[in-house]
N, C-alpha and C positions, 0 to 999 in steps of 0.2 A: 417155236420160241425157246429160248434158255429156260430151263428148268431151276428154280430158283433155291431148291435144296443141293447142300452142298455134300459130294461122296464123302463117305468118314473113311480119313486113312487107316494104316493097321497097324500098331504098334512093331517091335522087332519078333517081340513075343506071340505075334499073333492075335492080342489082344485089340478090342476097338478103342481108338483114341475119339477125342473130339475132334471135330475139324477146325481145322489152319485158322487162325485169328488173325484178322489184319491187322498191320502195323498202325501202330497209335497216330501217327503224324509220318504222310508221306510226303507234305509240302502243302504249298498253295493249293487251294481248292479252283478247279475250273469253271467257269460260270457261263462262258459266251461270250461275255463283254469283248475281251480280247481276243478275235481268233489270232490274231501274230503270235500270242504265245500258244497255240495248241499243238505245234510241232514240239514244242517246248516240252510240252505238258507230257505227248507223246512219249519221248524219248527218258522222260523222267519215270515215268511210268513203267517201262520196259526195263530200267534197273532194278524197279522192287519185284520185277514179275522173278526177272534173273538171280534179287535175296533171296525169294519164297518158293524156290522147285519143287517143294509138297504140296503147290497148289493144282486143285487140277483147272479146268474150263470154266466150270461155274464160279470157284470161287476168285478168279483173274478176275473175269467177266464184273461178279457183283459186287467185287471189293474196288475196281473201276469207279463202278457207279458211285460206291460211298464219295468219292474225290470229287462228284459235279454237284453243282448247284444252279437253282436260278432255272434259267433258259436250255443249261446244257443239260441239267436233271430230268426237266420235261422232255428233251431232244430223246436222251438216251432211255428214258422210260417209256415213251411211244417208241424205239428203236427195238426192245426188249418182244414187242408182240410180233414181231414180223418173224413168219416162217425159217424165211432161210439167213435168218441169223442164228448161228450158235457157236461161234468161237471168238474168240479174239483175235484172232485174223479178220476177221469179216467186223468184228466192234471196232478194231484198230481202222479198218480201209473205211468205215462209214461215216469214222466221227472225223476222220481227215478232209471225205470227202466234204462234209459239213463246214471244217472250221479252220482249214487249211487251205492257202489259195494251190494255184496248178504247181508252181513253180518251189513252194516248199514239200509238196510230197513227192515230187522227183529229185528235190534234196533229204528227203527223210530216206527216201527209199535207195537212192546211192550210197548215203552213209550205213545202212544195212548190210552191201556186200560188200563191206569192208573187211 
């Protein structure tokens, strides 16, 4: 399972910083109701990963989580126990698989190798 503490990065000095704060407002909150928008949400999502390059794995991962509610909270809080989850790659391909029908993750996944 993901490990819920996040690395502390290092300052330039060598010194220890706090770890990365998530941005205040990264948009609509997810819930389930809509899977149309989770390709959406997806791709929305992968710009803030792209603002935040001092994130590492965990805090992508649980700064994710902050963004669901509802149905998708419970979704991705029981998705959180499973072994061989632990990146964002695998949170990304699960919650697709979940909330995204066939035919918008092979358009998610086209506009990738762009």
């Amino acid at each position: 399972p993901v490990d819920p503490s996040f690395r502390e990065s290092r300052n330039s000095d060598g010194g220890q910083s706090k770890p990365s704060k998530p941005p205040g407002n990264v948009g609509t909150k997810f819930s389930g109701k809509n899977p149309e928008k989770a390709v959406q949400f997806v791709r929305h999502w992968e710009r803030v990963i792209a603002a935040y390059p001092q994130w590492n794995e965990a805090e992508v991962i649980n700064f994710f989580g902050l963004n669901l509610e509802e149905r998708a909270l419970a979704w991705f809080e029981k998705l959180l126990t499973r072994r061989d989850i632990s990146t964002w790659r695998e949170v990304r391909r699960e919650f697709l698989r979940k909330y995204a029908g066939k035919d918008d993750i092979s358009t998610f996944e086209s506009l990738k190798h762009r």
